[in-house]
C-alpha positions as CSV (number, residue, x, y, z in Angstrom):
1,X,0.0,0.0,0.0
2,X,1.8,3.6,-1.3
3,X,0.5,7.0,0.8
4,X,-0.1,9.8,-1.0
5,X,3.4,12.1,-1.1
6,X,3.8,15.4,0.8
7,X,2.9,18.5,-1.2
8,X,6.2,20.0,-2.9
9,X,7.4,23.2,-1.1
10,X,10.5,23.2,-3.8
11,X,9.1,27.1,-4.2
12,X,8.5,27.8,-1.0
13,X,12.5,26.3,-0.2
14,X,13.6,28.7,-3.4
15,X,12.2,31.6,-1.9
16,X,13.3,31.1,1.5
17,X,16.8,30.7,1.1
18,X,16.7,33.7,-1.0
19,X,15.3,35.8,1.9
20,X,17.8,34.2,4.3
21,X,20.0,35.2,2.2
22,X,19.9,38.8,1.2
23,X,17.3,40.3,3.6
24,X,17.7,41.9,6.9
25,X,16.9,39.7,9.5
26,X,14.0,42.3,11.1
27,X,11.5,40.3,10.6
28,X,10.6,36.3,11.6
29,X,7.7,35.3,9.1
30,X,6.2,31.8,8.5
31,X,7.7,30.1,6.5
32,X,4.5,30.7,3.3
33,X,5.4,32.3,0.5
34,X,2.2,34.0,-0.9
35,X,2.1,34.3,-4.9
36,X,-1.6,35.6,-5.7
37,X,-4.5,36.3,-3.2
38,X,-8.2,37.0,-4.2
39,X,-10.9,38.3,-1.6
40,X,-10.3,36.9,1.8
41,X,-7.7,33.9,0.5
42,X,-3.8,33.8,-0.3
43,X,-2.0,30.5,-2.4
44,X,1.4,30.2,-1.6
45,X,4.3,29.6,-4.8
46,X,3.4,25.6,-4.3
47,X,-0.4,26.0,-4.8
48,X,-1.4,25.9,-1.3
49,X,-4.5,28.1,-0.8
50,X,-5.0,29.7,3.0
51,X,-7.2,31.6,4.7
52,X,-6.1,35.2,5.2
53,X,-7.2,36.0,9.4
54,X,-4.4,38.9,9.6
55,X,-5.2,40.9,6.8
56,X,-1.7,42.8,6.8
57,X,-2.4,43.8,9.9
58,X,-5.7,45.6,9.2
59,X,-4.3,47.1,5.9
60,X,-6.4,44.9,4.4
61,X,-10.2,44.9,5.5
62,X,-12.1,45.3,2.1
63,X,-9.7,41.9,1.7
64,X,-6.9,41.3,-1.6
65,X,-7.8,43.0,-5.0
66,X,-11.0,44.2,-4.2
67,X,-12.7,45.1,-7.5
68,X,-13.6,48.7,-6.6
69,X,-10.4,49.7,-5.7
70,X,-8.6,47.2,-8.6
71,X,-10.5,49.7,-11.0
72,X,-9.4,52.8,-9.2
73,X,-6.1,52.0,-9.5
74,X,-6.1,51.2,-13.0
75,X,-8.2,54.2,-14.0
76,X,-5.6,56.3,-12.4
77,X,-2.5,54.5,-13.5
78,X,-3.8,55.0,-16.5
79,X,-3.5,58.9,-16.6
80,X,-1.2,60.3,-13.5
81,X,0.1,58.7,-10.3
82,X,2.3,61.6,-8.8
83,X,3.2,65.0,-9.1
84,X,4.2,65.6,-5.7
85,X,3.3,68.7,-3.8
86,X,4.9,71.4,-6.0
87,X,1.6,71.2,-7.8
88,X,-2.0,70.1,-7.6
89,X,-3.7,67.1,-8.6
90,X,-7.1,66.6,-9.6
91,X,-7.6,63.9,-6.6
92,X,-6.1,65.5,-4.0
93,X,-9.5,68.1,-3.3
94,X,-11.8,65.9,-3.1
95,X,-9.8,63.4,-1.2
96,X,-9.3,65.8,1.4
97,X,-13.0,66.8,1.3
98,X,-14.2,63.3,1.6
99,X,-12.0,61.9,4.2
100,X,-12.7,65.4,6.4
101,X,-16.5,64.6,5.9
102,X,-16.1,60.8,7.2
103,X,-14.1,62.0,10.0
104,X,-15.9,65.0,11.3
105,X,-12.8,67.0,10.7
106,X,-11.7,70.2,9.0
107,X,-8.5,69.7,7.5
108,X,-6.4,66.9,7.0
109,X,-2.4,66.5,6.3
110,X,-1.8,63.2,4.0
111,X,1.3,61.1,4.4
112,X,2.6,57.6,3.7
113,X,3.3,55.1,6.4
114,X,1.1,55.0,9.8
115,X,4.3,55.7,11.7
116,X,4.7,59.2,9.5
117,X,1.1,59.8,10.5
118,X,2.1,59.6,14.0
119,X,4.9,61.8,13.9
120,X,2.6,64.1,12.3
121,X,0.6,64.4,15.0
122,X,3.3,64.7,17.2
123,X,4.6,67.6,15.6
124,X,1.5,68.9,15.5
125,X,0.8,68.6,19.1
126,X,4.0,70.3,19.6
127,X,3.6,73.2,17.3
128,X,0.1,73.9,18.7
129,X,1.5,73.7,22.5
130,X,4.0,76.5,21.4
131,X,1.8,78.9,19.3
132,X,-1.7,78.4,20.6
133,X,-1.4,77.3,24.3
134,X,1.8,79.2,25.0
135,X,4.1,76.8,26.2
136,X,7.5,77.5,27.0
137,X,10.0,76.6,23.9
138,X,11.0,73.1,23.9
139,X,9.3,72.3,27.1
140,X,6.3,70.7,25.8
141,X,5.5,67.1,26.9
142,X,3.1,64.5,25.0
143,X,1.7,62.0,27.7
144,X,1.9,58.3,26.1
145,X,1.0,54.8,27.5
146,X,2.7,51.8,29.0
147,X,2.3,48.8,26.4
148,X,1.8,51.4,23.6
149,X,2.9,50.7,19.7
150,X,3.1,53.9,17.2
151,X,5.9,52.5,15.0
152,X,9.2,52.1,14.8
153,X,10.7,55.4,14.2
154,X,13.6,56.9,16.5
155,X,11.3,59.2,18.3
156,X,8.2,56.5,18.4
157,X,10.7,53.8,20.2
158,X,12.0,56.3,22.4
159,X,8.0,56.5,24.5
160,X,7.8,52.3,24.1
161,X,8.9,50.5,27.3
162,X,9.0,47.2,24.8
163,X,13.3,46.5,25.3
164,X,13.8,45.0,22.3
165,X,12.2,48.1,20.3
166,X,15.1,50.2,22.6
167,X,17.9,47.9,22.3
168,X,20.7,49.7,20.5
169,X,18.6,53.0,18.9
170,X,19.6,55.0,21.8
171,X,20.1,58.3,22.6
172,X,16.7,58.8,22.4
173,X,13.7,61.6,21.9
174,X,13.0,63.2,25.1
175,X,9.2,64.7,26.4
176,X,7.3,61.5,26.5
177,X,6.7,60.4,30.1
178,X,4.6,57.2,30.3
179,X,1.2,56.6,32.3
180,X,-0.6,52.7,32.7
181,X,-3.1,52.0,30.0
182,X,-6.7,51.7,31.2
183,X,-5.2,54.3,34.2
184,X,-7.5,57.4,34.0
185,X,-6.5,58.8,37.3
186,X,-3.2,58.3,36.7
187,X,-3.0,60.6,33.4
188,X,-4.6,63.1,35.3
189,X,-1.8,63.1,37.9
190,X,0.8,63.3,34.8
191,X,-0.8,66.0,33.2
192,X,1.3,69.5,33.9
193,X,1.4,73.2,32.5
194,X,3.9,71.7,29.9
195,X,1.5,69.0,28.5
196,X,0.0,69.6,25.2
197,X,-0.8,65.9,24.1
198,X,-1.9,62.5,25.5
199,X,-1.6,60.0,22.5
200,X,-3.7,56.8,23.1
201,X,-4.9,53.5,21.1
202,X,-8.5,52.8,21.4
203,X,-7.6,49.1,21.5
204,X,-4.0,48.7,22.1
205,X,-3.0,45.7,19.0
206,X,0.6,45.1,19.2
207,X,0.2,45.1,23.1
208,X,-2.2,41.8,23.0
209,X,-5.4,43.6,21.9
210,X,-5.9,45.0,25.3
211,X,-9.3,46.7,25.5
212,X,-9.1,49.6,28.1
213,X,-12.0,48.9,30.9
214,X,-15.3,50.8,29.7
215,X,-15.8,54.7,30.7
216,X,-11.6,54.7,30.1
217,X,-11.5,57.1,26.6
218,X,-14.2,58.8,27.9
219,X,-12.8,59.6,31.0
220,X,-9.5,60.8,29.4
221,X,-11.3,63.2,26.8
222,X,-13.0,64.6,29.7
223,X,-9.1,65.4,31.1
224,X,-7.8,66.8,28.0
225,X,-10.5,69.3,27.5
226,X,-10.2,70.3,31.1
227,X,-6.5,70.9,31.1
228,X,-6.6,71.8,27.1
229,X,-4.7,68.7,26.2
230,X,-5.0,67.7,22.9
231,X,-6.1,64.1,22.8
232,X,-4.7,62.2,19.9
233,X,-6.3,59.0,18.5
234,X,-4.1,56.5,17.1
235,X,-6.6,54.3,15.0
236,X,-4.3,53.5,12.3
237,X,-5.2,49.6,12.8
238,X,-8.2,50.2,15.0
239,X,-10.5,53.1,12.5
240,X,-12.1,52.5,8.9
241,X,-14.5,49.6,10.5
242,X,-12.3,47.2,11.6
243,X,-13.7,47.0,15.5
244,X,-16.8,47.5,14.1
245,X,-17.8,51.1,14.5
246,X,-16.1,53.5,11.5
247,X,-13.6,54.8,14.7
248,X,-13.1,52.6,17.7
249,X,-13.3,56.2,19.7
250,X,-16.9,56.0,18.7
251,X,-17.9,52.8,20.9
252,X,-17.3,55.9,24.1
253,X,-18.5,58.4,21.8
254,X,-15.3,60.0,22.1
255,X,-13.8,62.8,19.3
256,X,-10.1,63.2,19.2
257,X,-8.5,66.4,18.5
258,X,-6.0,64.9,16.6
259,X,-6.9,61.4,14.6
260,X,-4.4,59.3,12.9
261,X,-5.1,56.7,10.7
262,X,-3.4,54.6,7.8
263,X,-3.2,51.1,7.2
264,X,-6.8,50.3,5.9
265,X,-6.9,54.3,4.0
266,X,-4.5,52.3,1.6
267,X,-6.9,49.6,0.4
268,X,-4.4,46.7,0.5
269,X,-2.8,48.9,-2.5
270,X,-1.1,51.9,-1.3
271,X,0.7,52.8,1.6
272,X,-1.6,56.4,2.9
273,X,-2.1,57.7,6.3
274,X,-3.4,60.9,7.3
275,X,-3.7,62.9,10.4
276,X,-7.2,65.0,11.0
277,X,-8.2,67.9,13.1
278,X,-9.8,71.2,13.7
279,X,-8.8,74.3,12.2
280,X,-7.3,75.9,14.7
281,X,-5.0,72.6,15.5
282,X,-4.3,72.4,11.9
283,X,-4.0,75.5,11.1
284,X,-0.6,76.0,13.1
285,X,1.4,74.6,9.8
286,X,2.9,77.1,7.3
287,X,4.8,76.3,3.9
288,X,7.5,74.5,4.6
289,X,7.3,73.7,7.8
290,X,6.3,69.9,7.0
291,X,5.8,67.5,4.2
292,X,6.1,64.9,1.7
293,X,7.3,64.2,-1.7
294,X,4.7,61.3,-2.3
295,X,1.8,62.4,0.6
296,X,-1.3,63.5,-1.0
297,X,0.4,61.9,-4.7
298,X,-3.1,61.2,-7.0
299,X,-2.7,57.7,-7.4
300,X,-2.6,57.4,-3.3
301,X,-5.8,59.6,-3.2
302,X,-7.5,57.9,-5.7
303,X,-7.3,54.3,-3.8
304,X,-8.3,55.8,-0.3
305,X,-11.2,57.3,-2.2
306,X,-12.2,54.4,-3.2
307,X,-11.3,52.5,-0.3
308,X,-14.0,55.4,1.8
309,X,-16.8,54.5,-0.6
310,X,-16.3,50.8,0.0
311,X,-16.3,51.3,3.4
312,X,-19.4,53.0,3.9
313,X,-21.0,51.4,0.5
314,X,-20.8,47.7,1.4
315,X,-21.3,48.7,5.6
316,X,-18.3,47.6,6.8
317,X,-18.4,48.6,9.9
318,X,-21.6,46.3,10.7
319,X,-20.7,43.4,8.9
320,X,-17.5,43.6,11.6
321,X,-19.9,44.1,14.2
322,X,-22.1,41.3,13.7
323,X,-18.8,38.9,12.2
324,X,-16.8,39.3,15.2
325,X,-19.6,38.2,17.2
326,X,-20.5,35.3,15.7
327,X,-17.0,34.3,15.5
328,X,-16.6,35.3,19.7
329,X,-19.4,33.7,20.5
330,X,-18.5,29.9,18.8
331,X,-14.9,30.2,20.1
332,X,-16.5,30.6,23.7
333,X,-18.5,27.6,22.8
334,X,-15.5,25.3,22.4
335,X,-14.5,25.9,26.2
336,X,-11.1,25.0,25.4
337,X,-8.7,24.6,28.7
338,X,-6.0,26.3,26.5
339,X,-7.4,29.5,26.1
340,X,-7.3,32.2,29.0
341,X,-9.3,34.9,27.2
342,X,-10.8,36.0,24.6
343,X,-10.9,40.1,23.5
344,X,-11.5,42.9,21.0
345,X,-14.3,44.6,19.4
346,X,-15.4,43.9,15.9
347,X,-12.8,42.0,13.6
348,X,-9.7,42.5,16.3
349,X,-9.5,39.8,18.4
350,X,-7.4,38.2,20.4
351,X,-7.4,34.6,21.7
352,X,-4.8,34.6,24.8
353,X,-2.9,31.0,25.4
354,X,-2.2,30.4,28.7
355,X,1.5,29.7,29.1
356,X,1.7,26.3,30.3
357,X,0.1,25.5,27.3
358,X,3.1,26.7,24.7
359,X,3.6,30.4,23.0
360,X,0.8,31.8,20.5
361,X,3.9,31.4,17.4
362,X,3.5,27.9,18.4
363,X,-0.5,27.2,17.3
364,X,0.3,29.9,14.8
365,X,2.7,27.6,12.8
366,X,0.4,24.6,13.5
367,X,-2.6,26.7,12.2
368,X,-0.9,27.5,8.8
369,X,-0.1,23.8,8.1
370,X,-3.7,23.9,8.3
371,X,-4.9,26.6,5.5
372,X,-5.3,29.6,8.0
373,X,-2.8,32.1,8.6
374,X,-2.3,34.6,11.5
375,X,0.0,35.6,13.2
376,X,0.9,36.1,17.2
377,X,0.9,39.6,19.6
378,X,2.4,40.2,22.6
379,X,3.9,36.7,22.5
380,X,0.8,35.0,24.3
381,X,-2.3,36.1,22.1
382,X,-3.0,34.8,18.8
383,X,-4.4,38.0,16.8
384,X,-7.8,37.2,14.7
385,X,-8.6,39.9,11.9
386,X,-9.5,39.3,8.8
387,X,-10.7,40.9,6.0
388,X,-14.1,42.2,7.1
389,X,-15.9,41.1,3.8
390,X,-15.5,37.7,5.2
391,X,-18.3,35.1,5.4
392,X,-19.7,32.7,7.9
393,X,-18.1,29.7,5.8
394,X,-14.7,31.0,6.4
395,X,-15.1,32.0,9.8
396,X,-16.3,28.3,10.4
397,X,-13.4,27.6,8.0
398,X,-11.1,29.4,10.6
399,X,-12.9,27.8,14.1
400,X,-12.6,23.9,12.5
401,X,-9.1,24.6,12.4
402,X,-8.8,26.4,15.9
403,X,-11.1,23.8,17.7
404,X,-7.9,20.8,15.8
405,X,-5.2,23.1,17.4
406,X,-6.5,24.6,20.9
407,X,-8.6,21.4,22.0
């Protein structure tokens, strides 16, 4: 009697040593090599097919090559796709109309990566505590959180208390002092004449998707306008639907002064973040005092256009809601002795693995040998987000495969 033989990875193998061998060595992937993806599903080089349950880290909640933004993309390749900011483009108007009218603000600045949408808002936050609330030069101070992640830049590692993200990128940024997440009372204590910023995640995703306990946001807007503090929303994996509201800020009814987002604004296509606020914040910018050669280019605006009309078009933000739920509600179901908790809002969730049981890496590998890929936080919590177009069939898809793995 023969048994069938094992799949060929001879792709996969090609690939790999290529990587190992001329990449950087930031990054620790599994081991799949994705070659074409369609709606909610990847296949690797070999012809595997998987099930998609990160979503590039939220960059991807309308899901791979949706056919709305596909076409915007090619219209505008077609015609222009930069002309930087020495000039206008026909797409940068009404992107900054319609991403001002989804966010309730009235001016936007556009830039690339989520972690130049951050420092945006820092310097923002900044130049408004100098000109408009008359802080001291170079005293100003920008309250963060314990557990936080912005990014990776030199100033963003310099507020994480993470060690690896410090390890060796010293000196570093001072004027970030650090207060526990979830800790109203104890941002109020931080707050001093020199503070012109608190800068918070709704849901905190590198940190384990830690949901702050309820009244938090709330409470901390509350402090900011008392002490005019700007409060600064990073939703740059938690906005554009993916907890299942259009803003996780929304689920307090909270408004930021400052918001930041990216990641999803992109479409799965570009990289475009964006930081919003009122006139007066905004308004503290002059000609030259900030920019970007490819922020605001046409072919960027064109996608998160068409990424916005998706979004609200095809209700994202509910079928999240209502998605997440069903897919809490059957993992609670299985009652598995492995897990310790289950969080999030919407379509970011975490499943925490107690530690006698292994690291989430661990079921993470064991989960792609079974079609569905995701990919551990915070070392203990396997992160669930797909793309929020997903079905019932591939959530049940996804819980087969976790009920094999965690029971």
């Amino acid at each position: 009697m023969t048994t069938a033989a094992a799949p060929s990875r001879a792709r996969t193998q090609e690939h790999l040593t290529l990587v190992d061998r001329f990449s950087a060595r930031n990054y620790a992937p599994l081991p799949v090599v994705v070659a074409h993806a369609e709606g909610c599903w990847v296949t690797d080089v070999d012809g595997k097919r998987y099930l998609d349950c990160l979503s590039a880290y939220s960059a991807l909640n309308f899901g791979h090559r949706h056919p709305a933004i596909m076409s915007a993309v090619a219209e505008q390749c077609g015609r222009l796709t930069l002309t930087s900011r020495a000039f206008q483009n026909d797409q940068f108007g009404p992107f900054c109309e319609e991403i001002c009218r989804l966010c309730g603000m009235d001016r936007v600045l556009p830039m690339n990566s989520g972690a130049e949408g951050v420092e945006t808002a820092l310097k923002t936050a900044r130049k408004w505590g100098y000109k408009v609330k008359g802080v001291a030069a170079d005293q100003a101070e920008i309250i963060c959180c314990t557990n936080n992640f912005h990014g990776r830049t030199i100033t963003v590692v310099s507020f994480s208390d993470d060690p690896q993200y410090r390890d060796g990128f010293g000196p570093f940024t001072p004027g970030f002092p650090l207060v526990p997440y979830g800790d109203a009372a104890a941002l109020e204590r931080a707050i001093t004449p020199n503070t012109v910023g608190f800068l918070v995640e709704p849901i905190q995703g590198e940190g384990g998707i830690v949901v702050p306990p309820a009244g938090y946001l709330r409470r901390c807007r509350e402090l900011c306008t008392k002490h005019r503090v700007l409060f600064i929303a990073d939703e740059i994996q938690t906005g554009l639907a993916r907890t299942g509201r259009m803003f996780a800020c929304e689920h307090e009814g909270v408004k930021p002064d400052l918001l930041i987002l990216g990641k999803a604004l992109g479409g799965g296509v570009m990289p475009v973040s964006a930081v919003l606020g009122s006139n007066e914040v905004m308004g503290v910018f002059n000609p030259g005092d900030h920019g970007s050669t490819f922020g605001g280019n046409p072919l960027s605006c064109a996608v998160a256009r068409a990424a916005m009309r998706t979004l609200t078009g095809e209700r994202l933000a509910e079928r999240a809601a209502a998605m997440g739920t069903y897919f809490v509600e059957k993992m609670r179901a299985l009652r598995s002795a492995k897990v310790r908790e289950i969080r999030g809002r919407g379509l970011l969730l975490g499943i925490e693995i107690g530690e006698e049981h292994g690291d989430a890496h661990h079921y993470c590998e064991l989960l792609a040998e079974r079609g569905v890929l995701c990919k551990e936080t915070a070392k203990q919590v396997l992160r669930i987000a797909p793309p929020l177009i997903i079905d019932k069939d591939d959530l049940d898809f996804a819980l087969e495969r976790l009920a094999e793995v965690l029971m």
